[in-house]
Backbone bond lengths (Angstrom), bond angles and torsions (degrees), N, CA, C in turn:
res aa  C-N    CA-C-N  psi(-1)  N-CA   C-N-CA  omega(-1)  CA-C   N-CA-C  phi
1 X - - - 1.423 - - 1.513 109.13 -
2 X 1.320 107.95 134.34 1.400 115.82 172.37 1.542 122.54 -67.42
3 X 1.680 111.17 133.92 1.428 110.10 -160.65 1.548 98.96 -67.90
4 X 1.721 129.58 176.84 1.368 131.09 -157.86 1.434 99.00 -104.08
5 X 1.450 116.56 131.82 1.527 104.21 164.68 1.242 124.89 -83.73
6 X 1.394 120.34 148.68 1.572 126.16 165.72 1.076 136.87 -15.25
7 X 1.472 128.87 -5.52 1.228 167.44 -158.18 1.471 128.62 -112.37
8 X 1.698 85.42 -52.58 1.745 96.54 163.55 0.994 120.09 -107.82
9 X 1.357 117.33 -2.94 1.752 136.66 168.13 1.590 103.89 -60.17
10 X 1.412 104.42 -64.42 1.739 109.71 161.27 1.681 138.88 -43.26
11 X 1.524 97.97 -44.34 1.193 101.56 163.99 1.506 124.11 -82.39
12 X 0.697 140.60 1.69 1.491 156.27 -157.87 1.687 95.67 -100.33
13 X 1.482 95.92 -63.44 1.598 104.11 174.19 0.992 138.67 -54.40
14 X 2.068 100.10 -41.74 1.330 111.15 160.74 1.430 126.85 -46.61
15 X 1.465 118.07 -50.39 1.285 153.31 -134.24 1.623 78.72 -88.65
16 X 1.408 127.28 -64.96 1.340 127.61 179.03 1.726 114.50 -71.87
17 X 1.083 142.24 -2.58 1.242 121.37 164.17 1.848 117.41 -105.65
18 X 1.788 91.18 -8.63 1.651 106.13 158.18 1.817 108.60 -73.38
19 X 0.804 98.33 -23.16 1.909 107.44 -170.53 1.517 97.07 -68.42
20 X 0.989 127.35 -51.26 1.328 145.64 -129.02 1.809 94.05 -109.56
21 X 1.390 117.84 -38.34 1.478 112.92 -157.59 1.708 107.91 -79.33
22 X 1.181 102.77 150.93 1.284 115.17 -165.97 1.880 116.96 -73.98
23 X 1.504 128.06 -35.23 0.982 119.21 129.61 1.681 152.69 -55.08
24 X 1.605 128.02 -46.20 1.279 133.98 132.10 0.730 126.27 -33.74
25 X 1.730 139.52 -63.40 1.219 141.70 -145.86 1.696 113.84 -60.16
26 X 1.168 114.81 -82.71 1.567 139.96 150.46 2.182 93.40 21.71
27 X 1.809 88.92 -67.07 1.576 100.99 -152.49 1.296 95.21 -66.84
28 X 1.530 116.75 -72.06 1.353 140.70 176.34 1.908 102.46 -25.51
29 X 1.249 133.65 -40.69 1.055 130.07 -165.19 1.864 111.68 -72.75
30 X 1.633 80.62 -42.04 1.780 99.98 -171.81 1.665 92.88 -74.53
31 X 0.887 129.25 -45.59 1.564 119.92 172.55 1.647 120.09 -49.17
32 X 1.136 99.26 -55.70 1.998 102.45 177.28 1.726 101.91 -73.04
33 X 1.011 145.43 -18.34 1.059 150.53 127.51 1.643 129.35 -27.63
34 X 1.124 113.92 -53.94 1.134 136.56 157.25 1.865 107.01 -46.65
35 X 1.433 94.39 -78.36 1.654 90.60 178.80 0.864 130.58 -57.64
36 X 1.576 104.10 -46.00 2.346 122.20 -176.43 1.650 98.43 -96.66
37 X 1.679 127.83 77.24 1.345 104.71 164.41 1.460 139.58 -51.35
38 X 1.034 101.42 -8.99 1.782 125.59 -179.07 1.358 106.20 -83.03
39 X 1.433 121.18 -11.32 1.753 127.33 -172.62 1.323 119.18 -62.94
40 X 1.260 127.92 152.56 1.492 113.84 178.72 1.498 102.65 -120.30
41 X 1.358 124.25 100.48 1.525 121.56 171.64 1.516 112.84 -85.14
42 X 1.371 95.11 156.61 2.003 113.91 -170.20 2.140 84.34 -26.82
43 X 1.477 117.35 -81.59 1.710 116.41 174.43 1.459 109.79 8.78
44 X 1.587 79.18 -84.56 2.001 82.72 -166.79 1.492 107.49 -52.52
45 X 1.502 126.46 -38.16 1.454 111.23 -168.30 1.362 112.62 -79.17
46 X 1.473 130.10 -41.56 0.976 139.57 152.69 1.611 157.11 -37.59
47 X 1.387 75.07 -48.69 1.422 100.87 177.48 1.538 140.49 -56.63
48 X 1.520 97.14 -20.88 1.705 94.12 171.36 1.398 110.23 -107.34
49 X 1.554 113.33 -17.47 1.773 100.78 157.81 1.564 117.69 -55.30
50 X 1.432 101.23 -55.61 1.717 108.14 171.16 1.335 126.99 -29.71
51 X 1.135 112.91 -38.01 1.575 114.21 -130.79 1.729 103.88 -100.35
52 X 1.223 94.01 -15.48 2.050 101.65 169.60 1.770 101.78 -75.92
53 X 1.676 81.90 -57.43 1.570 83.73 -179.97 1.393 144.48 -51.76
54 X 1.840 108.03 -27.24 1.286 124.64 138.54 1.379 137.35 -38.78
55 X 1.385 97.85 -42.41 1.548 112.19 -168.54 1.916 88.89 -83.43
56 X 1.351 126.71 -76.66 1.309 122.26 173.13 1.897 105.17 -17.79
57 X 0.971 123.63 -68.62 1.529 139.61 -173.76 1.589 116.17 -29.07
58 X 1.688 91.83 -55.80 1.905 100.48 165.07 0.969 115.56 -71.63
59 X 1.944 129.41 -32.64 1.530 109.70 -171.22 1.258 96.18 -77.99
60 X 1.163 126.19 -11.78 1.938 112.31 -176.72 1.409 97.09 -81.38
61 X 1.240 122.39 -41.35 1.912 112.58 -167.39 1.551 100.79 -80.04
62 X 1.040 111.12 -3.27 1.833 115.57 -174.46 1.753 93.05 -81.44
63 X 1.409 107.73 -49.94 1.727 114.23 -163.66 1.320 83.30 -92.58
64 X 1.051 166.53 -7.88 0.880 142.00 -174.53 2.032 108.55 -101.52
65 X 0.866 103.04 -40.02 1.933 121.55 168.31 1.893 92.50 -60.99
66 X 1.040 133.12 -50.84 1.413 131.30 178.16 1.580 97.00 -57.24
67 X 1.160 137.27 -78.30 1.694 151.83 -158.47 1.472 86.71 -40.63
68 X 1.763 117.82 -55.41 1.332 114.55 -157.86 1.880 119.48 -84.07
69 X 1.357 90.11 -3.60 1.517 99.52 177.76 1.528 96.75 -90.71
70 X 1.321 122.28 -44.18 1.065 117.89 -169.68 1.709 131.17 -63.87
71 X 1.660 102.86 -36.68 1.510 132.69 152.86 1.374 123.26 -45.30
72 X 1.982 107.56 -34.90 1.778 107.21 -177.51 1.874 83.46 -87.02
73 X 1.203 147.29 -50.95 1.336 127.95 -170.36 1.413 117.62 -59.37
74 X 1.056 112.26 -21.18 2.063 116.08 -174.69 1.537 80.90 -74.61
75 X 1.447 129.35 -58.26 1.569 121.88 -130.09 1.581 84.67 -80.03
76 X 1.755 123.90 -56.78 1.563 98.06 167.74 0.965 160.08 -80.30
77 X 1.562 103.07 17.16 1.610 126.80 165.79 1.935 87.52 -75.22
78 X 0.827 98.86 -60.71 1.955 106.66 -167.93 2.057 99.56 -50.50
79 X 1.260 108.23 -41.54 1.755 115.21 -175.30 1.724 97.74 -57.74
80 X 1.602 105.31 -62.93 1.346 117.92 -164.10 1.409 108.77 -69.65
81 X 1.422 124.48 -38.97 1.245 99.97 150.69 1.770 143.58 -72.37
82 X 0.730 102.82 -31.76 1.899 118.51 172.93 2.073 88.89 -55.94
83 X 1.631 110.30 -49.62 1.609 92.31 -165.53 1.716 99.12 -74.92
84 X 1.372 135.13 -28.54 1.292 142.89 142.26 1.826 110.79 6.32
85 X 1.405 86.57 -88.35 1.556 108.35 -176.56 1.084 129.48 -50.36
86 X 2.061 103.18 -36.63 1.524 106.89 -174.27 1.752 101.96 -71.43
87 X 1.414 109.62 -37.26 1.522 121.38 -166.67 1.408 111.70 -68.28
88 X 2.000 124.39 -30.24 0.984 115.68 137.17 1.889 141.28 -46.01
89 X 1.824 94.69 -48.70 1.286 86.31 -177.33 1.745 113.40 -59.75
90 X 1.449 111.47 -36.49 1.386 112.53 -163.57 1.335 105.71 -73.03
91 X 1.440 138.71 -19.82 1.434 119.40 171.48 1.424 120.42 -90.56
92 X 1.236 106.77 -3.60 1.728 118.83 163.62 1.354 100.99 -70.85
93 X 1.144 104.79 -51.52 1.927 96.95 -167.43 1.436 111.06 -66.54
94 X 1.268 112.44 -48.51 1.311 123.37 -179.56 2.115 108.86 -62.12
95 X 1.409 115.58 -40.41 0.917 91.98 176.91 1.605 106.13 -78.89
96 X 1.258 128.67 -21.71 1.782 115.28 171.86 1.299 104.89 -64.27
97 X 1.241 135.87 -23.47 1.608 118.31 -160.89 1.938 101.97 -78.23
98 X 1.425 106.57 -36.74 1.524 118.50 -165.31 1.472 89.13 -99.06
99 X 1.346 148.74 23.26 1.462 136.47 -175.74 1.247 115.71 9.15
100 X 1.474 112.20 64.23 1.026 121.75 176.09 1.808 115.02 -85.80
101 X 1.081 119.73 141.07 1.836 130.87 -176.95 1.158 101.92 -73.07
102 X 1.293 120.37 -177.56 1.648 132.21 -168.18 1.536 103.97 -92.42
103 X 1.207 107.63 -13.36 1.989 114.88 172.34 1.612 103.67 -94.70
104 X 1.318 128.24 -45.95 1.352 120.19 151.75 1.093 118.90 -49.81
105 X 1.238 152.98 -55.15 1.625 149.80 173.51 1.404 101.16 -38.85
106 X 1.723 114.06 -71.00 1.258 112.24 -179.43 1.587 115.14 -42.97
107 X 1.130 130.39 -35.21 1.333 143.31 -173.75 1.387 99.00 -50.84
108 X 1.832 105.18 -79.52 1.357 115.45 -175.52 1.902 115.60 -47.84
109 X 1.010 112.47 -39.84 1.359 115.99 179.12 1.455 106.09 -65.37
110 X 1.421 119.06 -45.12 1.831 102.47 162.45 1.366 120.68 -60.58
111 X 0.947 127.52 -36.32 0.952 119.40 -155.29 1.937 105.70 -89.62
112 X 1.561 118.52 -6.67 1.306 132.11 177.20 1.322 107.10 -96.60
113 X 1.152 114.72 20.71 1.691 128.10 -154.90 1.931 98.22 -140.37
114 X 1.427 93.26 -42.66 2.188 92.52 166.55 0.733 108.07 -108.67
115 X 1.802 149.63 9.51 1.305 133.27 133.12 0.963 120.23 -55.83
116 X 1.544 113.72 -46.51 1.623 127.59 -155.77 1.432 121.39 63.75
117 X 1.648 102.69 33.10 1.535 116.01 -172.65 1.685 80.84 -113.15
118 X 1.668 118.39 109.54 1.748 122.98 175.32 1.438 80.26 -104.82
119 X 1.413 153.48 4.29 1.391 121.25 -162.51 2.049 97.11 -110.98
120 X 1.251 129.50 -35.21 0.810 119.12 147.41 1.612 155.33 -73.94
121 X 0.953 142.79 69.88 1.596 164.78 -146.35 1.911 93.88 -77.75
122 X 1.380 113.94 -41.53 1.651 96.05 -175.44 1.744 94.32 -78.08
123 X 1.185 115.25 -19.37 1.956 81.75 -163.09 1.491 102.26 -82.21
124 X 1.356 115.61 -30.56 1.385 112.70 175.08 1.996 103.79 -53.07
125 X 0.846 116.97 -51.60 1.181 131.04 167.67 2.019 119.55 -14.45
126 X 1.654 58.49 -69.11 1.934 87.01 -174.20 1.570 111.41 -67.11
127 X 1.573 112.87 -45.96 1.233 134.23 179.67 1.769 104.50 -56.61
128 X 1.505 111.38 -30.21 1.852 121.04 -168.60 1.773 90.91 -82.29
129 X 1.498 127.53 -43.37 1.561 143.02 -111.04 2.169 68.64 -121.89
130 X 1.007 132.73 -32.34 1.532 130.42 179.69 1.457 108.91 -100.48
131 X 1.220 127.93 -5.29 1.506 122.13 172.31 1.476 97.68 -120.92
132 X 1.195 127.15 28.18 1.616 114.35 168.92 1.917 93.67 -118.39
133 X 1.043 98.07 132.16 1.656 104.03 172.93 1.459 99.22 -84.54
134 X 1.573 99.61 149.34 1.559 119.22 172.18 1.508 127.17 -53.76
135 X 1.156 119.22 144.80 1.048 108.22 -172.66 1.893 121.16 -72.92
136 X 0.515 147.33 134.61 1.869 141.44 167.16 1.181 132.98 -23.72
137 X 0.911 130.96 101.99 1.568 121.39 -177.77 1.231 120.84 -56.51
138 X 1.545 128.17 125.08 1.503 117.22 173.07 1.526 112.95 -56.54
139 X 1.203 124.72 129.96 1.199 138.52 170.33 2.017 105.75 31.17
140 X 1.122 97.29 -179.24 1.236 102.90 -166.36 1.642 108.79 -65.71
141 X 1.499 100.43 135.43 1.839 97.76 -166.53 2.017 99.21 -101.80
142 X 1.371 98.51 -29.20 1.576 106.47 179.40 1.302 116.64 -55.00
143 X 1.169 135.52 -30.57 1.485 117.33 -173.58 1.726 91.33 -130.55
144 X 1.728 112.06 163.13 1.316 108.60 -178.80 1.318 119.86 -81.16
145 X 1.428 124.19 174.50 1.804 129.43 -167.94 1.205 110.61 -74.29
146 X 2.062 97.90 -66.19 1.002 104.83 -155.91 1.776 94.69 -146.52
147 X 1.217 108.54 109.50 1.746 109.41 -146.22 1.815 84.20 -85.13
148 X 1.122 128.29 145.45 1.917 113.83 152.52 1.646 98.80 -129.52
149 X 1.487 112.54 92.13 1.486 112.46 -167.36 1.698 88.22 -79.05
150 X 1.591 100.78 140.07 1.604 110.65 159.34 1.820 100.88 44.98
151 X 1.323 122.63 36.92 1.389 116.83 166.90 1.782 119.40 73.77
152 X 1.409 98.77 -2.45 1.586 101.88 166.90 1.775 134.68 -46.42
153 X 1.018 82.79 -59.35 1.765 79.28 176.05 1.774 111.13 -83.14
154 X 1.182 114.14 -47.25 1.643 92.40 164.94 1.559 103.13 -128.28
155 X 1.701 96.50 150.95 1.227 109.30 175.84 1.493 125.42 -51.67
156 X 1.579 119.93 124.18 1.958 127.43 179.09 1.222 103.53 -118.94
157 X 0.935 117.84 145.03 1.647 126.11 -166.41 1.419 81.89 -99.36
158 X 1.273 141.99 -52.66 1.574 154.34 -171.86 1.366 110.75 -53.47
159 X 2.014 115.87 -17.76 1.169 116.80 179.60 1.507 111.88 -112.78
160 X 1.278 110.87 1.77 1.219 90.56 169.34 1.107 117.10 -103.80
161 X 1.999 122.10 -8.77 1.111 141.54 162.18 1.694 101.43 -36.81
162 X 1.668 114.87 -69.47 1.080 124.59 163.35 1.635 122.17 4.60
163 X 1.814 84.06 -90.70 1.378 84.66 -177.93 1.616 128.97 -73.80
164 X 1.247 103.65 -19.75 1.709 104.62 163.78 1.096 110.98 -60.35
165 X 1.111 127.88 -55.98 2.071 136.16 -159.74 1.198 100.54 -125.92
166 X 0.947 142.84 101.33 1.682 123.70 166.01 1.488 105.82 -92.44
167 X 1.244 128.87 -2.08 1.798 125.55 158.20 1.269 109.94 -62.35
168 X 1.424 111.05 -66.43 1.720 115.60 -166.88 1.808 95.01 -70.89
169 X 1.025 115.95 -27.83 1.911 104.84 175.52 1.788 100.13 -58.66
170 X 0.935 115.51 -62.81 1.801 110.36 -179.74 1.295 96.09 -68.15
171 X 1.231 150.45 -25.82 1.258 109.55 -174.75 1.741 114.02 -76.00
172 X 1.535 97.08 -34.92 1.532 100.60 178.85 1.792 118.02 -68.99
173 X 1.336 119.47 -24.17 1.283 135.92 152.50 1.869 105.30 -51.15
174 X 0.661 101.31 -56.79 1.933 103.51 -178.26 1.189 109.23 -55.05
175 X 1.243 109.30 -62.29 2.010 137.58 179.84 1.873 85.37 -34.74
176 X 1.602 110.55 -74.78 1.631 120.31 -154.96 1.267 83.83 -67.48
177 X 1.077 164.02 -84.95 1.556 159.90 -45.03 2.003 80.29 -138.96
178 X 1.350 119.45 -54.07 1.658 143.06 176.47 1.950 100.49 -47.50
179 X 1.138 91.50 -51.84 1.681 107.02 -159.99 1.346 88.66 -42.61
180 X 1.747 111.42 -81.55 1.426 138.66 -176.60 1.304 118.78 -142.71
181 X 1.954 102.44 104.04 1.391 112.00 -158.54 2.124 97.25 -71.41
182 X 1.095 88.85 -51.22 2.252 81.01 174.89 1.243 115.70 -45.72
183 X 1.081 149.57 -40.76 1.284 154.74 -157.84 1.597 85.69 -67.84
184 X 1.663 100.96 -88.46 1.550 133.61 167.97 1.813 101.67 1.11
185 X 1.404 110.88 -88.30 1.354 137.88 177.49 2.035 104.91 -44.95
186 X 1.196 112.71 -51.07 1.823 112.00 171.41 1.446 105.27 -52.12
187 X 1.552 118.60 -48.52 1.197 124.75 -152.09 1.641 112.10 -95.73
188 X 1.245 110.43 -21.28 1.679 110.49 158.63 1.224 129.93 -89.06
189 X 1.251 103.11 -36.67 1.623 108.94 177.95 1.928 123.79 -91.65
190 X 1.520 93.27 -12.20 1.502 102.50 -170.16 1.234 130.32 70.58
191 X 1.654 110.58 36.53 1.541 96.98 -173.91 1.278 107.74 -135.81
């Protein structure tokens, strides 16, 4: 046999790293196939070692595409609740910070509802807590009601203690005031 020229030395090579390539190959195979039915492409040699292992290959990317679908629903069940909680915690806080009532809450919650701002809870807040007018003062708070200086207008047994003793008056003032300072504090000051 005549040795190969440089020519078919090249093509030969060509011919085999076209055989072999992962775009080309595929086509090029089914074509000489086509012509040489007797041909053996990478398929035939390959192909029945492959072909479990293929099959193994999808049931893993099959269970494995399930695991990962299943992992994105936990994590935004877990997001949507965690953003849940914060959106609870923040309109609790926000409605304690502005002591806002259950018609103010409702307020702020409309009104976080026609912004379409859910991430801030105090400005809706603030925005409810600046359009509600103050409430009224009962009657006049600046000057006093009903004055009883030193037991004058009605008789105090505590005031005349006063002016007899004014030691034992504070001490017995201290004593009551010690006992139960709320009581004490309702009952002197009136509030």
């Amino acid at each position: 046999m005549a040795e190969a020229t440089e020519a078919q030395i090249r093509a030969l090579a060509a011919l085999e790293k076209l055989w072999n390539d992962g775009d080309v190959g595929p086509a090029l195979q089914r074509k000489v196939k086509e012509i040489y039915p007797d041909a053996k492409t990478n398929d035939d040699v390959f192909g029945p070692v492959v072909a479990p292992l293929k099959a193994e290959n999808e049931k893993l990317a099959a269970k494995l595409a399930k695991l990962e679908e299943d992992r994105a629903a936990e994590r935004k069940e877990r997001e949507d609740a965690a953003m849940k909680r914060s959106l609870d915690e923040a309109l609790t806080e926000a409605r304690q910070k502005y002591n806002l009532t259950e018609e103010g809450f409702e307020k702020m919650v409309a009104r976080m509802k026609e912004t379409g701002n859910y991430g801030d809870a105090e400005a809706a807040a603030a925005w409810v807590a600046s359009k509600t007018p103050p409430a009224p003062a009962a009657g006049p708070s600046w000057k006093p009601q009903s004055m009883n200086l030193f037991g004058s207008k009605k008789f105090d047994e505590s005031m005349r203690e006063l002016h007899e003793s004014p030691f034992d008056y504070m001490d017995n003032q201290l004593a009551e005031f010690v006992s139960d300072p709320d009581k004490y504090v309702r009952e002197t000051l009136g509030v």
